[in-house]
PQR file of N, CA, C, O and H, with PARSE charges and radii, in Angstrom:
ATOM      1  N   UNK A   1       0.835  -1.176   0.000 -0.4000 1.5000
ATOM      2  CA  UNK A   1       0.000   0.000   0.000 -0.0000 2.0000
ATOM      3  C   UNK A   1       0.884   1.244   0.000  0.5500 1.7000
ATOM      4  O   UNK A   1       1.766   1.318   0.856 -0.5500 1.4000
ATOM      5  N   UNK A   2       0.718   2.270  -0.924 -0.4000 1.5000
ATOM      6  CA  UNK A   2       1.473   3.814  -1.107 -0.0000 2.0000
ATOM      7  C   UNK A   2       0.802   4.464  -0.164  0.5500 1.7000
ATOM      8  O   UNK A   2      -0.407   4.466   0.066 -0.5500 1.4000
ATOM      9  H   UNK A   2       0.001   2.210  -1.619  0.4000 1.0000
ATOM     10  N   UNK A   3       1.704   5.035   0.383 -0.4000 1.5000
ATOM     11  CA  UNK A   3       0.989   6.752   1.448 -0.0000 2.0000
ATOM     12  C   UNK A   3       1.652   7.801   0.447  0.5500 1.7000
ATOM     13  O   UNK A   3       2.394   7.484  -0.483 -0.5500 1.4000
ATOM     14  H   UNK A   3       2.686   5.034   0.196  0.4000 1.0000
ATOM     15  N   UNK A   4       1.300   9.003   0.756 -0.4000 1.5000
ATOM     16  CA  UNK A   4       1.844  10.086   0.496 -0.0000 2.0000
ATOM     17  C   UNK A   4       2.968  10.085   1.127  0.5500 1.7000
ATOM     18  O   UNK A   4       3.560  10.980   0.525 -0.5500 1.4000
ATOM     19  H   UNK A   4       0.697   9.260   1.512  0.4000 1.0000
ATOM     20  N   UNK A   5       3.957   9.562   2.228 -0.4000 1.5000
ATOM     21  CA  UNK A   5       5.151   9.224   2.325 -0.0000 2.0000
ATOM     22  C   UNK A   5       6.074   8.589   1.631  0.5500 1.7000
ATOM     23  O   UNK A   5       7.282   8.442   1.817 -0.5500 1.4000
ATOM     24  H   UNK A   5       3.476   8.834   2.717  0.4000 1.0000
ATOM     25  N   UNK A   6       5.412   8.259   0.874 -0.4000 1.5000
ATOM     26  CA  UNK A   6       5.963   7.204  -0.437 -0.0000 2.0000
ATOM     27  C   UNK A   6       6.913   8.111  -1.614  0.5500 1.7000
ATOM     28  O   UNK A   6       7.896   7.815  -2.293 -0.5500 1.4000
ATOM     29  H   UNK A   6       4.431   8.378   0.723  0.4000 1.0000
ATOM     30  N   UNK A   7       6.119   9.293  -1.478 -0.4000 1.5000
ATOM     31  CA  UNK A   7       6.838  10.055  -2.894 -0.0000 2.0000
ATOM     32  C   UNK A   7       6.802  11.209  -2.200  0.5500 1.7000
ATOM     33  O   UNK A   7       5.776  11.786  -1.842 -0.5500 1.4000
ATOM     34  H   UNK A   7       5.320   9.534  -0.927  0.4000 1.0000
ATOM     35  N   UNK A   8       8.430  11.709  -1.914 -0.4000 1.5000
ATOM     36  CA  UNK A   8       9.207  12.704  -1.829 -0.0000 2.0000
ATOM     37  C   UNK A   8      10.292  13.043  -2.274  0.5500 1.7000
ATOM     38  O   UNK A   8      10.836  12.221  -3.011 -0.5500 1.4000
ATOM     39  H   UNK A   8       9.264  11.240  -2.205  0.4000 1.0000
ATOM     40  N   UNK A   9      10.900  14.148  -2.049 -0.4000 1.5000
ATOM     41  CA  UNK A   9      12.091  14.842  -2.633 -0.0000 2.0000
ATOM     42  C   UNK A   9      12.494  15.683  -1.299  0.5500 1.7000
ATOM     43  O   UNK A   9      12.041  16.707  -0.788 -0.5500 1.4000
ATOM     44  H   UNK A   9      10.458  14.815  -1.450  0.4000 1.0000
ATOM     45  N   UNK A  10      13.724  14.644  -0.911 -0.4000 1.5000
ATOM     46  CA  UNK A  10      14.571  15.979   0.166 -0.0000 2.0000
ATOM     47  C   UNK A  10      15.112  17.265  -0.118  0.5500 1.7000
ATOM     48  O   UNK A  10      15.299  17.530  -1.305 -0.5500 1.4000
ATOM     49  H   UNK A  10      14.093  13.812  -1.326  0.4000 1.0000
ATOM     50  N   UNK A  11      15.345  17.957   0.584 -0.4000 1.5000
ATOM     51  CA  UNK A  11      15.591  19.325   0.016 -0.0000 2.0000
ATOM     52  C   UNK A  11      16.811  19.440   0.083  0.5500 1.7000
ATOM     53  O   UNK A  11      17.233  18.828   1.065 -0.5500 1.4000
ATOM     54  H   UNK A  11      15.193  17.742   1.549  0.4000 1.0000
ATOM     55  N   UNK A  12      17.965  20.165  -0.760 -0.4000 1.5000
ATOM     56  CA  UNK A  12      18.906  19.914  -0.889 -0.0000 2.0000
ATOM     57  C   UNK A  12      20.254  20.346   0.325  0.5500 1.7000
ATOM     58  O   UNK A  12      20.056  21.057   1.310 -0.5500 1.4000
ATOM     59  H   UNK A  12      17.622  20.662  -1.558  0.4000 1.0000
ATOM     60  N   UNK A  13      21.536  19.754  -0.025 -0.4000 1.5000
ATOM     61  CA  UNK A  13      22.305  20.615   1.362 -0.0000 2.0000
ATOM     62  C   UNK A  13      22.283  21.879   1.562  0.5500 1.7000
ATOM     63  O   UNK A  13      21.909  22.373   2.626 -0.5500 1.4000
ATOM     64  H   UNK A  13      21.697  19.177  -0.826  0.4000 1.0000
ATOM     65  N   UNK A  14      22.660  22.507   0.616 -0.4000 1.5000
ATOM     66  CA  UNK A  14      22.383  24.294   0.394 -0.0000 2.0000
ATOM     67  C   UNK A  14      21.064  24.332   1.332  0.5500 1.7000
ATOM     68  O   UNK A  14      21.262  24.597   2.518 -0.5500 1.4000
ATOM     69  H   UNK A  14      22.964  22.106  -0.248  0.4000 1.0000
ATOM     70  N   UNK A  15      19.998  24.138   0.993 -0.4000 1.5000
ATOM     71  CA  UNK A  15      18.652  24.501   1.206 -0.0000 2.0000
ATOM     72  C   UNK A  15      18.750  23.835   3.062  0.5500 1.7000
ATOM     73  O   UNK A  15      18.115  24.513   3.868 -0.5500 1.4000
ATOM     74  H   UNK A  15      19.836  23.923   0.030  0.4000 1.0000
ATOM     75  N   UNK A  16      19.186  23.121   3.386 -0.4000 1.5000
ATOM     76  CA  UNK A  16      19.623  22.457   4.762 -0.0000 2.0000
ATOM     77  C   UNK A  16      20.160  23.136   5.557  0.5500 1.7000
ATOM     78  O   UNK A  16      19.780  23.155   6.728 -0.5500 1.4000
ATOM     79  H   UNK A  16      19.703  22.570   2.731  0.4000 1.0000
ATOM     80  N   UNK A  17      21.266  23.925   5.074 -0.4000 1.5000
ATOM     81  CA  UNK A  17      22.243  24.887   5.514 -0.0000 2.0000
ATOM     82  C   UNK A  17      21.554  26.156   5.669  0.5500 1.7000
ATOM     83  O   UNK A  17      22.023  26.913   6.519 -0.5500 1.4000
ATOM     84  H   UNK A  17      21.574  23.909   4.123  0.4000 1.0000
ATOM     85  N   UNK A  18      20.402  26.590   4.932 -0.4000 1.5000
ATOM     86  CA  UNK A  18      20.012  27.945   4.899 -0.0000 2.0000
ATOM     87  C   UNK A  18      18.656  27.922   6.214  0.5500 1.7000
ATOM     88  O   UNK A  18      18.147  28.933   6.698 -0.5500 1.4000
ATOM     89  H   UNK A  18      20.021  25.975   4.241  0.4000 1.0000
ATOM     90  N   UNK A  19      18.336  26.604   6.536 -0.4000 1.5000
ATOM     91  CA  UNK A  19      17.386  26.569   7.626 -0.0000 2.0000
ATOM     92  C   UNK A  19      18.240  26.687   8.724  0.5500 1.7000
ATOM     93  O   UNK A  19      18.124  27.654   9.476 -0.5500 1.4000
ATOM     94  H   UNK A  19      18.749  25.783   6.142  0.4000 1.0000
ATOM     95  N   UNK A  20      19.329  25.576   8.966 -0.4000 1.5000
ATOM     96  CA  UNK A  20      19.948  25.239  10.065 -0.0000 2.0000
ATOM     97  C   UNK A  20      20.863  26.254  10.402  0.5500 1.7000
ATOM     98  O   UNK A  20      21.030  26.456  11.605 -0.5500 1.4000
ATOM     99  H   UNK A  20      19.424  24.791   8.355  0.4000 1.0000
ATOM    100  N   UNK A  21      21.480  26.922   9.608 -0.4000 1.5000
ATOM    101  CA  UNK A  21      22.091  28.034  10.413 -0.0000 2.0000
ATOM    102  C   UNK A  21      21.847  29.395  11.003  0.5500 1.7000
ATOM    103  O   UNK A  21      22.627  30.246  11.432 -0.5500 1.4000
ATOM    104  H   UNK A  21      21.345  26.758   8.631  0.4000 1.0000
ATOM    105  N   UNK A  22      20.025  29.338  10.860 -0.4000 1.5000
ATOM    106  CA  UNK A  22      19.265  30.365  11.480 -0.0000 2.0000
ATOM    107  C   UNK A  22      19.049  29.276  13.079  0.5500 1.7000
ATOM    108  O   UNK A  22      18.356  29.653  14.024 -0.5500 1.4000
ATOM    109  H   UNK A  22      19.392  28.647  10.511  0.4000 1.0000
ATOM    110  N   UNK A  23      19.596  28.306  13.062 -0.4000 1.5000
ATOM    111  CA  UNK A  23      19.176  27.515  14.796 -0.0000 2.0000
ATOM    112  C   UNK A  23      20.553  27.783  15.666  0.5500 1.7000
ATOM    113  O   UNK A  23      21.676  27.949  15.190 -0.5500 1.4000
ATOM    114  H   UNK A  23      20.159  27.999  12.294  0.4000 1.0000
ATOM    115  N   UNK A  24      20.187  27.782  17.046 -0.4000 1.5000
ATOM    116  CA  UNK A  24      21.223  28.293  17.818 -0.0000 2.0000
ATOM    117  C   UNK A  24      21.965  27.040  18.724  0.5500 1.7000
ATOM    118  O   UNK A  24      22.395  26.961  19.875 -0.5500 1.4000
ATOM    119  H   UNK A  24      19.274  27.647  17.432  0.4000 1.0000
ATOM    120  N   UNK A  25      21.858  25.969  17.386 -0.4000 1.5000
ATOM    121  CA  UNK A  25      22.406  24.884  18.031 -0.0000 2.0000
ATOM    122  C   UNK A  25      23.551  24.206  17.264  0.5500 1.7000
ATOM    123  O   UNK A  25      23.554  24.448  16.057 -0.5500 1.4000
ATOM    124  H   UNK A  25      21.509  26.034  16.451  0.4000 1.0000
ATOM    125  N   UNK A  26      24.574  23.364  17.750 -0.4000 1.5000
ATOM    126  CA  UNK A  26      25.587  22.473  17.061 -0.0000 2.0000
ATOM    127  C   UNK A  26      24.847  21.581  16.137  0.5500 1.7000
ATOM    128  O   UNK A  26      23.941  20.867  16.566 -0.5500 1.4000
ATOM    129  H   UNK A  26      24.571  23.168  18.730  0.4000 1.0000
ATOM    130  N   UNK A  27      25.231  21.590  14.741 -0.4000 1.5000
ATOM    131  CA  UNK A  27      24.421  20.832  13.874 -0.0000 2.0000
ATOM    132  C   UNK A  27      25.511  20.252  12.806  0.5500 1.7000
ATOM    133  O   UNK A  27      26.588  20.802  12.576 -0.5500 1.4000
ATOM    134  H   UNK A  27      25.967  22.171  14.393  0.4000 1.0000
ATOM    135  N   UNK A  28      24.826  18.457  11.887 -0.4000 1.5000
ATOM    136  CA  UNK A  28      25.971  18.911  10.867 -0.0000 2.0000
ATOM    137  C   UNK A  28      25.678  17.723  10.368  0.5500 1.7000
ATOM    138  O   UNK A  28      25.122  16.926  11.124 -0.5500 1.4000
ATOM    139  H   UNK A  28      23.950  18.010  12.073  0.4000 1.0000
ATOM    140  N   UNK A  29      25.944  17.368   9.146 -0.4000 1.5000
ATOM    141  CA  UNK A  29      25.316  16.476   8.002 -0.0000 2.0000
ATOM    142  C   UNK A  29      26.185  15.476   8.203  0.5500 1.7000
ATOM    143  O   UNK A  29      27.386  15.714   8.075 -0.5500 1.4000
ATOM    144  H   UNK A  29      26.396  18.016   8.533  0.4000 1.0000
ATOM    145  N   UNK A  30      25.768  14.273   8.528 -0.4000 1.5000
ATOM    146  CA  UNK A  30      26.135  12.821   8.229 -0.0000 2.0000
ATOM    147  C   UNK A  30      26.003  11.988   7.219  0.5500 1.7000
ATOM    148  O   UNK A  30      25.362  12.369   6.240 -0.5500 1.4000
ATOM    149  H   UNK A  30      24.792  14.080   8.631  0.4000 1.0000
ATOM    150  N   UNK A  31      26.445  10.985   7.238 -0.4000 1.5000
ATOM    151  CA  UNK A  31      25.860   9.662   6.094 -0.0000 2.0000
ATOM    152  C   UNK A  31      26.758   9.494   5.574  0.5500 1.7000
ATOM    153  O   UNK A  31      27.901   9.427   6.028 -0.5500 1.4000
ATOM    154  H   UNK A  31      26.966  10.676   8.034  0.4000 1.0000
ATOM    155  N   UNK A  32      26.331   9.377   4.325 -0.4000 1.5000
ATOM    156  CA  UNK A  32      26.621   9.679   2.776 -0.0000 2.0000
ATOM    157  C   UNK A  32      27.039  10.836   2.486  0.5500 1.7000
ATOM    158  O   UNK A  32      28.172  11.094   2.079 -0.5500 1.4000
ATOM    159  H   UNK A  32      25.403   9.431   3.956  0.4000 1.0000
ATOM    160  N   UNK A  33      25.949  11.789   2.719 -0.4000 1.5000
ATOM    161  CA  UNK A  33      26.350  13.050   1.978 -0.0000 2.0000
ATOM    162  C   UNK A  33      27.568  13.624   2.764  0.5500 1.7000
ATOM    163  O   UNK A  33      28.500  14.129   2.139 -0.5500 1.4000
ATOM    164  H   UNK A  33      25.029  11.580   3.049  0.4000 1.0000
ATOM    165  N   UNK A  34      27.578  13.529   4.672 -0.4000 1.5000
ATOM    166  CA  UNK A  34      29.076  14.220   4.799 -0.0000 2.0000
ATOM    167  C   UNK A  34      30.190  13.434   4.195  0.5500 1.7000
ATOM    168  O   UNK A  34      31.010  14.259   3.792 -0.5500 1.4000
ATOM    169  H   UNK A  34      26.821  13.118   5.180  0.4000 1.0000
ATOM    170  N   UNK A  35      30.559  12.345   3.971 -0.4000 1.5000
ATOM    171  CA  UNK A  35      31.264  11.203   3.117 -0.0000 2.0000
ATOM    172  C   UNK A  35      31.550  12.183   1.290  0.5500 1.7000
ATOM    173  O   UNK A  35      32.629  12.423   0.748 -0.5500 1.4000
ATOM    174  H   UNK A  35      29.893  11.675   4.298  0.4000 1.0000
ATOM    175  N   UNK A  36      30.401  12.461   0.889 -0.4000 1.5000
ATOM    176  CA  UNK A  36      30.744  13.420  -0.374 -0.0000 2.0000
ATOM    177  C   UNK A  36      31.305  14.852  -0.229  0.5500 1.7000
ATOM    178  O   UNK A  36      32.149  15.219  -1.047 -0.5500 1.4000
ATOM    179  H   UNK A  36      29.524  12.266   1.329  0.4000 1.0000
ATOM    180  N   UNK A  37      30.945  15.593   0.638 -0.4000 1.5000
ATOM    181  CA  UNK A  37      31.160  16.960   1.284 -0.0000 2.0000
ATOM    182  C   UNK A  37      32.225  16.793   1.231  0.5500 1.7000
ATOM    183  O   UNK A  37      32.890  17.166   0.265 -0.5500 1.4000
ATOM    184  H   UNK A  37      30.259  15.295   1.301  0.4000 1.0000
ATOM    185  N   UNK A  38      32.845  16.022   2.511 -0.4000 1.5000
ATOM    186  CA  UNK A  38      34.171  15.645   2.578 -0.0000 2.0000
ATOM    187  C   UNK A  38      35.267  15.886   1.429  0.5500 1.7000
ATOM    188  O   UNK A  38      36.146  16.747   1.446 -0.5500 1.4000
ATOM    189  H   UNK A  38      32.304  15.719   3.296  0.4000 1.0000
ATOM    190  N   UNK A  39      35.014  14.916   0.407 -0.4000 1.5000
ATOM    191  CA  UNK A  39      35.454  14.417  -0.922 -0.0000 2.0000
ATOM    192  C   UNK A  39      35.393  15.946  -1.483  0.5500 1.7000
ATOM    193  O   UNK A  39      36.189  15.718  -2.395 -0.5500 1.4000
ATOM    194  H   UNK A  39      34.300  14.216   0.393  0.4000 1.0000
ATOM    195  N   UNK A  40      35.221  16.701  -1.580 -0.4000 1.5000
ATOM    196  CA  UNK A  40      34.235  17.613  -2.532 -0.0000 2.0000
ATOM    197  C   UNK A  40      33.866  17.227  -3.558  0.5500 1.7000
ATOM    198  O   UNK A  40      34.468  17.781  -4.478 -0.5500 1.4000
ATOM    199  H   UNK A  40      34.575  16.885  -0.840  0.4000 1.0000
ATOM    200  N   UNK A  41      32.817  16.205  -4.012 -0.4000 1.5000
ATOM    201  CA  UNK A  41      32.640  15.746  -4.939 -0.0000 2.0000
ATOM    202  C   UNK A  41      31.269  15.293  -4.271  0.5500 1.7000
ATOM    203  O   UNK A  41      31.018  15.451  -3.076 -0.5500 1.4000
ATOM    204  H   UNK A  41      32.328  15.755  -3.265  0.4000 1.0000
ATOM    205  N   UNK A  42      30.419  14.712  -5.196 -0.4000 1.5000
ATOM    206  CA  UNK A  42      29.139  13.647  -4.875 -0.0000 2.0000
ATOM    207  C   UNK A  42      29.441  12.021  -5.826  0.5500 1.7000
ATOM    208  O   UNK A  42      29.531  11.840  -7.040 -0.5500 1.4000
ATOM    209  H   UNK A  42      30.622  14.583  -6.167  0.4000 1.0000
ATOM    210  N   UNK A  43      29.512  11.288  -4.962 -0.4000 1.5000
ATOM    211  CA  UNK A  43      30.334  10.632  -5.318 -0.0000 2.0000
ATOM    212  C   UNK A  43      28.925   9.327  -5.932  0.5500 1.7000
ATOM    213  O   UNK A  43      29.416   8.502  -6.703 -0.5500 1.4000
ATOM    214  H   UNK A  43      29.439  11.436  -3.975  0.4000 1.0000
ATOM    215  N   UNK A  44      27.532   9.135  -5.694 -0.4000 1.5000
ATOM    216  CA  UNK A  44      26.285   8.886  -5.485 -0.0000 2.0000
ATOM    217  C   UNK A  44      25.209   9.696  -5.364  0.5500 1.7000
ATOM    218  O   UNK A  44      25.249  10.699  -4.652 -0.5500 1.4000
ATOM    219  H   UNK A  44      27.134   9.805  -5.068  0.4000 1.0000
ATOM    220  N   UNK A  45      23.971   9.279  -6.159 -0.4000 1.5000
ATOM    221  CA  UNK A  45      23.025   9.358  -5.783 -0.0000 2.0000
ATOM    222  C   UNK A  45      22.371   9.447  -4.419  0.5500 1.7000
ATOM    223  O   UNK A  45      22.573   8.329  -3.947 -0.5500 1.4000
ATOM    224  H   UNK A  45      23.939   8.464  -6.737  0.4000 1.0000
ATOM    225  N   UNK A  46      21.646  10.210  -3.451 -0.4000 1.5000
ATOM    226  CA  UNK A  46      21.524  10.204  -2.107 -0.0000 2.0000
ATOM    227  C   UNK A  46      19.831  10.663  -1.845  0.5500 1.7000
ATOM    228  O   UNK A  46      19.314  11.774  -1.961 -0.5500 1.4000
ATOM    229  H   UNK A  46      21.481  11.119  -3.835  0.4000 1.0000
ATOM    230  N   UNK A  47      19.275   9.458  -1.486 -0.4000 1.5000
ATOM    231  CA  UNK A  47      17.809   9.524  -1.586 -0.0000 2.0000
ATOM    232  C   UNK A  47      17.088   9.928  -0.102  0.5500 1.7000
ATOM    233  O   UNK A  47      15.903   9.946   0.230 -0.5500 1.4000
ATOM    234  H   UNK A  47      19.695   8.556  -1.393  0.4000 1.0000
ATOM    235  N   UNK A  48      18.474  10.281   0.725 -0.4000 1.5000
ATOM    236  CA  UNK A  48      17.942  11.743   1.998 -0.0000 2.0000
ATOM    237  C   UNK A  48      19.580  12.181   2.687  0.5500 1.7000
ATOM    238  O   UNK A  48      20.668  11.693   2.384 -0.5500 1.4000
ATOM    239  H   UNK A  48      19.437  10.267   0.456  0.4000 1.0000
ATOM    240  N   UNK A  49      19.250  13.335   3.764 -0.4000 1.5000
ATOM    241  CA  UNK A  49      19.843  13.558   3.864 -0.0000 2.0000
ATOM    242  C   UNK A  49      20.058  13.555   5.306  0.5500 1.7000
ATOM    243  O   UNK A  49      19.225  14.226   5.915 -0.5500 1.4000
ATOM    244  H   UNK A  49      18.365  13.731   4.011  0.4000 1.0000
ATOM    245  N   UNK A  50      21.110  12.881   6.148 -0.4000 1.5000
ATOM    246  CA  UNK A  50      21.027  12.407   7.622 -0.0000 2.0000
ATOM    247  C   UNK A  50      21.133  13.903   8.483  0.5500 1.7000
ATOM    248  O   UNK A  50      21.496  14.659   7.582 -0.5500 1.4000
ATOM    249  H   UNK A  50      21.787  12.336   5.653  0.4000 1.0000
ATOM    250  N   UNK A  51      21.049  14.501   9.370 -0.4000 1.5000
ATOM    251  CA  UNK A  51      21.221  15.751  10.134 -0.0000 2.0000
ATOM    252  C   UNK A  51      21.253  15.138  11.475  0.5500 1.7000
ATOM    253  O   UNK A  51      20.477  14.246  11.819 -0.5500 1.4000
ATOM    254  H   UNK A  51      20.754  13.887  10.102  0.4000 1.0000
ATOM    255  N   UNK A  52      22.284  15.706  12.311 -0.4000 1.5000
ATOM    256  CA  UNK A  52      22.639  15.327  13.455 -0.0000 2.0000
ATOM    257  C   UNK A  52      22.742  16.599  14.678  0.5500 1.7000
ATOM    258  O   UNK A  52      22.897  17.742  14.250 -0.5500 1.4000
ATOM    259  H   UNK A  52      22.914  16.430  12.032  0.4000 1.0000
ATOM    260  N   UNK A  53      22.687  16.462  15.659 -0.4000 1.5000
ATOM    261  CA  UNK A  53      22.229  17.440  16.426 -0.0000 2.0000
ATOM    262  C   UNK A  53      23.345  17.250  17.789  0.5500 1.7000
ATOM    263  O   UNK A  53      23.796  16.107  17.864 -0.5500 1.4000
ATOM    264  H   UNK A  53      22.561  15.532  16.006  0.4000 1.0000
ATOM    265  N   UNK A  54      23.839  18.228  18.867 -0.4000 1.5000
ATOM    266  CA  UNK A  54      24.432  17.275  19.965 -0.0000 2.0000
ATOM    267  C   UNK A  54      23.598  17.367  20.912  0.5500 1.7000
ATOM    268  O   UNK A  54      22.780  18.283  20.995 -0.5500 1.4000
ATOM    269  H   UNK A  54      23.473  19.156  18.806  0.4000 1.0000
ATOM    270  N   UNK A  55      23.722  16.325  21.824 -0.4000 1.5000
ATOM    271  CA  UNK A  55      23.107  15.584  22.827 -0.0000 2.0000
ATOM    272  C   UNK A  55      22.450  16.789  23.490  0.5500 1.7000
ATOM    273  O   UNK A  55      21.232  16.866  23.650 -0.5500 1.4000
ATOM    274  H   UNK A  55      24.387  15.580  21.756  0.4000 1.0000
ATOM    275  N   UNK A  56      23.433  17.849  23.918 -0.4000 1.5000
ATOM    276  CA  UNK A  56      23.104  19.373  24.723 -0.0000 2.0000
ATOM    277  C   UNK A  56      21.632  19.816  24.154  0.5500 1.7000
ATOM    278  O   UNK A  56      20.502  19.991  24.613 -0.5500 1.4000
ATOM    279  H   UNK A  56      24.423  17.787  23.788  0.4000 1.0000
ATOM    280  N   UNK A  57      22.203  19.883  23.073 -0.4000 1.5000
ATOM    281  CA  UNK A  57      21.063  20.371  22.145 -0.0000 2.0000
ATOM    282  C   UNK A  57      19.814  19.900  21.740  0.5500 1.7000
ATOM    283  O   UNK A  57      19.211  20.742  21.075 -0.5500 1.4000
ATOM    284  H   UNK A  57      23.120  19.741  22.701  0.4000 1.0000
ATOM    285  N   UNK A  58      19.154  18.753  21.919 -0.4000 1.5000
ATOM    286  CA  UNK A  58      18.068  17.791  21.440 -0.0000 2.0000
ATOM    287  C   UNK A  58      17.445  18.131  22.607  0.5500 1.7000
ATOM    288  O   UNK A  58      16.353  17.637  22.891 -0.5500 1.4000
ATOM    289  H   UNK A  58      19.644  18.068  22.459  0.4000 1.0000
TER
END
């Protein structure tokens, strides 16, 4: 059975970065995508994007 959870599109790192650095907390992209960041390159396809928070902060 499909939900409307089924079909999305994450929003991109740029677009990640432009929310999260209006928050007054330690933040910062995991997974995959910090793995490409890293690289400076995209090294894959990446069907979300992990965000991590510290413990203080949650």
């Amino acid at each position: 059975m499909r939900t409307d959870l089924d079909n999305w599109t994450p929003i991109t790192v740029s677009d990640i970065n432009k929310v999260f650095c209006k928050l007054p907390i330690k933040w910062c992209i995991a997974g995959g995508w910090a793995l490409d960041l890293h690289q400076c390159k995209q090294t894959r396809e990446h069907s979300d994007i992990d965000i991590i928070i510290t413990r203080a902060d949650q």
